[in-house]
Every structure is written in C-alpha cells, then in structure tokens.
NUSEVO-624355 format. One record per residue (C-alpha): residue number from 1; x, y, z. Coordinates in Angstrom, 2 decimals. Example, Ala and Ser with C-alpha at 12.3 -4.5 7.8 and 13.67 -1.06 7.14 Angstrom:
resi, u, v, w
1, 12.30, -4.50, 7.80
2, 13.67, -1.06, 7.14
//
This chain:
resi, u, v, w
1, -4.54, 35.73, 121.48
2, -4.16, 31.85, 121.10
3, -4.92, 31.90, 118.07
4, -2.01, 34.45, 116.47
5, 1.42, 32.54, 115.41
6, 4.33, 33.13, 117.90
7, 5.98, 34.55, 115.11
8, 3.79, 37.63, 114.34
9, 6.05, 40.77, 114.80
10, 5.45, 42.20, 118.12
11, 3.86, 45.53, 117.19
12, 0.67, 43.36, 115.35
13, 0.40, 41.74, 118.32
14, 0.77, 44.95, 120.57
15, -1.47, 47.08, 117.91
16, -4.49, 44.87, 117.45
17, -6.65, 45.58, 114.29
18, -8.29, 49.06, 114.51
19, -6.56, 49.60, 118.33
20, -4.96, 52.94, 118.88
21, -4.33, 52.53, 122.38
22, -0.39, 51.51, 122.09
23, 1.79, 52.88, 118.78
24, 2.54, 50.89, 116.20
25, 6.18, 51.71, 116.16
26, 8.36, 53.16, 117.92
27, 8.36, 57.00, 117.85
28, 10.30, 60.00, 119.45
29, 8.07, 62.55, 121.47
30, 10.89, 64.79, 122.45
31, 13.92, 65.48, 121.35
32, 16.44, 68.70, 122.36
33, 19.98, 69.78, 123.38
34, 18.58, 68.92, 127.40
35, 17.01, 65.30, 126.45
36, 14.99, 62.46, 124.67
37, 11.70, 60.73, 125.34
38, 10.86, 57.97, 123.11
39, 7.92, 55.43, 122.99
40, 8.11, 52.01, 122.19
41, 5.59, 50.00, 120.77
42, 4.31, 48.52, 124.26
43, 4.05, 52.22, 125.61
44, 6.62, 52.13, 127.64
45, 8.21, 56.03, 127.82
46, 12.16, 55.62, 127.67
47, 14.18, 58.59, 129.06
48, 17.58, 60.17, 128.36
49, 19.47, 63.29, 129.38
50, 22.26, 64.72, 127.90
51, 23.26, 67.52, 129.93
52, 26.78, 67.54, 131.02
53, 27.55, 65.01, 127.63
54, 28.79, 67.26, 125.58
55, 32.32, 67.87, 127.58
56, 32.59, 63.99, 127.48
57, 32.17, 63.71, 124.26
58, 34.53, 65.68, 123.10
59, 37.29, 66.23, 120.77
60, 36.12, 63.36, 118.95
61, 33.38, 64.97, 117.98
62, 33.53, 68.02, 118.12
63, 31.08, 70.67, 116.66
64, 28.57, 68.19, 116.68
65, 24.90, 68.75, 117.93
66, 24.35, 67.22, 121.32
67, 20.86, 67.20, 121.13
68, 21.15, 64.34, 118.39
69, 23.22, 62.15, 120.81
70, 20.46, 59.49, 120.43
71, 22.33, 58.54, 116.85
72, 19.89, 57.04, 114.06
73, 21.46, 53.83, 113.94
74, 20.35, 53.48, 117.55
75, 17.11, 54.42, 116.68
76, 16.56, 52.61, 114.04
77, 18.29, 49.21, 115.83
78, 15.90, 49.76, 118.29
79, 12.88, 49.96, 116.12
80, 14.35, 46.93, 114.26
81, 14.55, 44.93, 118.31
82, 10.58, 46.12, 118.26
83, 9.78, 44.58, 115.24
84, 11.04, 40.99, 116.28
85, 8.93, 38.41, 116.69
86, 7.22, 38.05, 120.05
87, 9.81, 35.89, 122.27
88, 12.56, 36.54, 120.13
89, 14.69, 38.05, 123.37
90, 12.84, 36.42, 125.64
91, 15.02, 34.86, 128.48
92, 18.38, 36.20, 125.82
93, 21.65, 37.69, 127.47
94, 21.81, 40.67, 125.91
95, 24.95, 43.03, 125.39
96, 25.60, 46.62, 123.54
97, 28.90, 47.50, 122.51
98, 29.50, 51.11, 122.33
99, 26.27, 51.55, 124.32
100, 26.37, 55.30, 125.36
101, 22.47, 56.57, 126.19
102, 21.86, 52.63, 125.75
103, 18.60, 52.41, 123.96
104, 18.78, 49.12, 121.90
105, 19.43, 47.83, 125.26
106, 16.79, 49.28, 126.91
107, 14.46, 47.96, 124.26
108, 16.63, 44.07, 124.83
109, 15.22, 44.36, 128.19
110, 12.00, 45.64, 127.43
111, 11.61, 42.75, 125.10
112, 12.15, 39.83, 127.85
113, 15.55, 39.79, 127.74
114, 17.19, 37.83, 130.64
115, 20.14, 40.31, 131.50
116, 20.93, 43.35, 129.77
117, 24.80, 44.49, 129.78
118, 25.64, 48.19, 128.23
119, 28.88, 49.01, 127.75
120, 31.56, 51.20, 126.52
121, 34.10, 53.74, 126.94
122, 35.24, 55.10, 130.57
123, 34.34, 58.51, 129.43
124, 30.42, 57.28, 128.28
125, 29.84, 55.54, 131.92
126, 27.74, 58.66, 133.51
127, 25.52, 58.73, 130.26
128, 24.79, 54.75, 130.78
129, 24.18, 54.90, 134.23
130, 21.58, 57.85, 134.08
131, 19.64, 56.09, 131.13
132, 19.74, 52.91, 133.65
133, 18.39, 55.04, 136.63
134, 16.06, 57.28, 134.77
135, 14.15, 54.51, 133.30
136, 14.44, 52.06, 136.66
137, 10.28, 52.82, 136.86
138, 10.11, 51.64, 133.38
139, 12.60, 48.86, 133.50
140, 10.63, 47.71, 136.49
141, 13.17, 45.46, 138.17
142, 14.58, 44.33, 134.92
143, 18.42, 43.45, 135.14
144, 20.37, 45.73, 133.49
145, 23.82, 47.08, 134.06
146, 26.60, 48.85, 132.83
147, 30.50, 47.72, 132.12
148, 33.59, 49.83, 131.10
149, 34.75, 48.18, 127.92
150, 37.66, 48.93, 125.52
151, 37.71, 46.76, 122.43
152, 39.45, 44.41, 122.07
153, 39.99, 40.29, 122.50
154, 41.98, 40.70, 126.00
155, 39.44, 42.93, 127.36
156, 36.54, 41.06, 126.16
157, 38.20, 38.32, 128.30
158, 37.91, 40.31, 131.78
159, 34.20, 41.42, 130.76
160, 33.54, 37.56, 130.30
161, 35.08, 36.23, 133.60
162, 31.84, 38.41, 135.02
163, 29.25, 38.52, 132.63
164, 29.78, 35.48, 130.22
165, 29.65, 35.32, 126.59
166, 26.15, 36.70, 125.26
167, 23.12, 35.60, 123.48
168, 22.70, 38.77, 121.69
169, 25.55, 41.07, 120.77
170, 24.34, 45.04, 119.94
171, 25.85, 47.76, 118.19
172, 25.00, 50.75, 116.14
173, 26.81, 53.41, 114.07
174, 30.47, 51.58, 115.09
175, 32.37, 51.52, 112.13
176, 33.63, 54.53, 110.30
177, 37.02, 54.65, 108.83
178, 36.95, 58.38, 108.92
179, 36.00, 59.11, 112.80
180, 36.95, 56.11, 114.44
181, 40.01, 54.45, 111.88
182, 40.15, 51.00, 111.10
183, 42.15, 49.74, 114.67
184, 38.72, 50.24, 116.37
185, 36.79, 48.29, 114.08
186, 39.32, 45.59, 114.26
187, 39.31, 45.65, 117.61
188, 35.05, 45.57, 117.36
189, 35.37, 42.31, 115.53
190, 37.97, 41.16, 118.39
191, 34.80, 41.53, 120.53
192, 32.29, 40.21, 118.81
193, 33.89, 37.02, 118.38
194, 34.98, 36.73, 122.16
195, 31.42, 37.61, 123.42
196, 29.26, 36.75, 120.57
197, 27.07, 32.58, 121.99
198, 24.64, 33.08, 119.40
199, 24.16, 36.49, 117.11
200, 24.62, 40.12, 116.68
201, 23.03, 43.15, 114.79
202, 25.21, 45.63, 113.93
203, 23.30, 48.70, 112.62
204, 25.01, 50.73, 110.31
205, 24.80, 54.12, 108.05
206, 25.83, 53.02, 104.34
207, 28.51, 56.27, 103.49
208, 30.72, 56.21, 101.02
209, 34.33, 55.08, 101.70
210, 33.05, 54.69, 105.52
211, 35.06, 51.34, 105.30
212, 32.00, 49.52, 106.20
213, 33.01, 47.00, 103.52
214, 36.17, 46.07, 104.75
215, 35.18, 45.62, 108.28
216, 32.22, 43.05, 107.02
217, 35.10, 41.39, 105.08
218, 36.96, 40.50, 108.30
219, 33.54, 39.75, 110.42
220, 32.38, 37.27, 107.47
221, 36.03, 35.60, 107.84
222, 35.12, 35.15, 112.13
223, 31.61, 34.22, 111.56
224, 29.89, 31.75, 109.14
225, 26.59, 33.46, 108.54
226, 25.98, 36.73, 108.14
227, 22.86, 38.31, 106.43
228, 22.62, 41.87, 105.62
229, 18.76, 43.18, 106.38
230, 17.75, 46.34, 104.82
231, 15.89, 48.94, 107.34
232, 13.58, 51.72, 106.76
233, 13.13, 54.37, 109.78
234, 9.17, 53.80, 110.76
235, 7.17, 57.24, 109.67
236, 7.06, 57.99, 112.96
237, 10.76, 58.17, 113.29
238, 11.97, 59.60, 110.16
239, 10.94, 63.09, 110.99
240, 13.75, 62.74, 114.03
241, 16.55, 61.59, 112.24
242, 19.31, 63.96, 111.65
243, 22.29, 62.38, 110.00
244, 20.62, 59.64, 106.94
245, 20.03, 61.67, 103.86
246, 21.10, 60.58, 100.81
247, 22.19, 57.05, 103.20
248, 20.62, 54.14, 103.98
249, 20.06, 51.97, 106.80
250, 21.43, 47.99, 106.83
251, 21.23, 45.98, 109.90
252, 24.22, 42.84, 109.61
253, 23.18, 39.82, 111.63
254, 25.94, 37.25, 111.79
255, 25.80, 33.91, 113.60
256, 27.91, 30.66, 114.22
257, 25.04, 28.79, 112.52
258, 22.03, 28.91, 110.48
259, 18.52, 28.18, 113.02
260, 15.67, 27.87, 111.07
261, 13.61, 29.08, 114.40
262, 15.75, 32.03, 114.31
263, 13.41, 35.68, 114.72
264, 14.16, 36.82, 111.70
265, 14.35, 33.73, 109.86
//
C-alpha cells in the first residue's frame, strides 16, 4: 500500500495484518540426506538436491551429515536478505562467495536483484548449477549464474574482467581457523576487497577460537565501516538447524562508506 514507508521490512509488507496467505519468515518444509525445500516469505518454494554431493565434498569434511548441506549460516543469511527493507536489492549486483547450494543468492534474486553471480570451488560447480536449474520456474527469468572462483586478489581480477565488481558481496559460514586455516580467510578478504562496489554480509557461527576475530581484524583494516548485527534463526527455522547450540549467529556488514539510506541503516 501507498501508504506503508519504503522502509518497512519486507515480510510486514508481504504478511499484511491478520493475512496467513504468505509466511512470515522464511521456513524449511523439507529437509533429508536426498534434498531441501524451503519457503521464503513471498511463497516462492526454493529447491536443492544433494545427491551425488557427498563424494564432492569430501575429505574436507568428512563424516559429516549431507543432509545438513544447507549450513545455518546460509539459512539464517538468507532469512536476514528477507528481512531487508523492500527495495533494498532491488536493481543490486549481487555475488556469493563460497556459494555451494546458493541460497542467499537465490533469495538476492528473489529480492530484485539485478544479476545474481554464485560462486566457488571447481569441485561445488554441479551443486550450483542444479540449484540454478531446479529453481529456473521460480527464478522466472531472473539472471543468475554460476563462476568457478578460488580466493584470492588475482583471481578476483579474472572474475571481474566478466562480471564487474558487485553491489552486494555474500558469504556464510567462511571463516574457521580449524577447517579451513587462516590462508583461506586471507585470501576471503583478498576478495572482498577486489569485488566488494558497495557492501557485504558475512554470516558467521560465533565458536570459540574459530579465528573469527582475527579475520574481522584484517577486514576492518580493508574496509572503513563495518557493523556487526546480531541474528536470531526465525521460529520457523530454528527447529532445522543442526550445528548452533551453545553459538550464536552475527551477520558483519562492512562498507567503503557510511549511507544513511542504507537497508539496514
């Protein structure tokens, strides 16, 4: 309505007082070793299937359960891209570092965004390109596309002789000293300052001695804002998540400059 200030978060807007035709957040329907279904606050259904993941997946981690390949943090970023004001990634270039199933950038596009760019590892392309084409009804000729990227400032540089730098830099559950080591994250905050126009939100498990701490040291030296946003998994999510107890959730937005139109200003 005319009447409601563009910067009411999209699910008031979506919900309507006393409506129960869309949800009110976003909220997993299924979830198993085969595949994921989740619903976003407009209704739209996203699909993912992890059959034949596994193999790709490993040794790095091995043991793990492949039915919780959608990882909170990408959960959780995504419900956090929901609850943005309406317009907020409207006509926005959108990229996802370390990508895999994709859905924070499925939601990006979802959301208005301009172009959507997932990307990561060789091994990860299948799993990006079957969230792509199993949600092309849903994505309804959105642009979206996928990109092999290694971290890292001279990579970054191939990726933006195609793509360009982006309005809106993604990535969840990136940094852990322990399963990753501290080159990658280095290597992260290569790429977000080579591909970074604007901002990014990083979502992130607090753990302790992750070296989350240390690799927000070296982003706040790169970029001159950064505010840390605390997130709560919606009710309708919590029941999902599989890896947060005792943990919580912090989404890091850093940017070149303050905007006092920013979304989440």
């Amino acid at each position: 309505p005319a009447c409601l200030p563009a910067c009411l978060p999209a699910c008031l807007l979506a919900c309507g007082a006393g409506s129960t035709a869309q949800p009110c957040a976003m909220r997993l329907l299924e979830h198993s070793a085969a595949g994921a279904t989740v619903e976003t606050v407009g209704g739209a259904r996203l699909r993912f299937d992890f059959r034949g993941e596994g193999d790709a997946l490993e040794p790095l981690f091995a043991g793990t359960s492949w039915g919780a390949i959608l990882w909170d943090p990408s959960l959780v970023l995504g419900q956090f891209l929901e609850d943005l004001p309406v317009g907020a990634l409207e006509g926005k270039r959108v990229v996802e570092l370390g990508a895999c199933c994709g859905l924070p950038g499925l939601v990006a596009a979802l959301r208005g965004a301009a172009s959507t760019v997932l990307t990561d590892l060789d091994q990860y392309t299948d799993a990006m390109r079957s969230a792509v084409t199993l949600n092309a009804p849903v994505l309804d000729g959105r642009a979206v596309a996928t990109y092999e990227l290694f971290w890292g400032g001279e990579q970054a540089k191939d990726f933006l002789a195609q793509h360009g730098a982006a309005d809106v830099v993604l990535a969840s559950d990136c940094v852990s000293t322990d399963v990753y080591g501290r080159e990658s994250w280095v290597a992260l905050v290569e790429t977000l300052r080579a591909l970074t126009k604007d901002r990014a939100y990083i979502c992130s498990i607090r753990r302790p001695n992750d070296g989350l701490d240390e690799f927000l040291a070296l982003t706040d030296q790169v970029f001159p804002v950064h505010r840390v946003i605390p997130v709560e998994a919606a009710p309708e999510l919590a029941p999902a998540l599989t890896m947060t107890a005792g943990h919580r959730f912090e989404v890091h937005e850093f940017r070149w400059t303050e905007c006092g139109t920013d979304a989440n200003a």
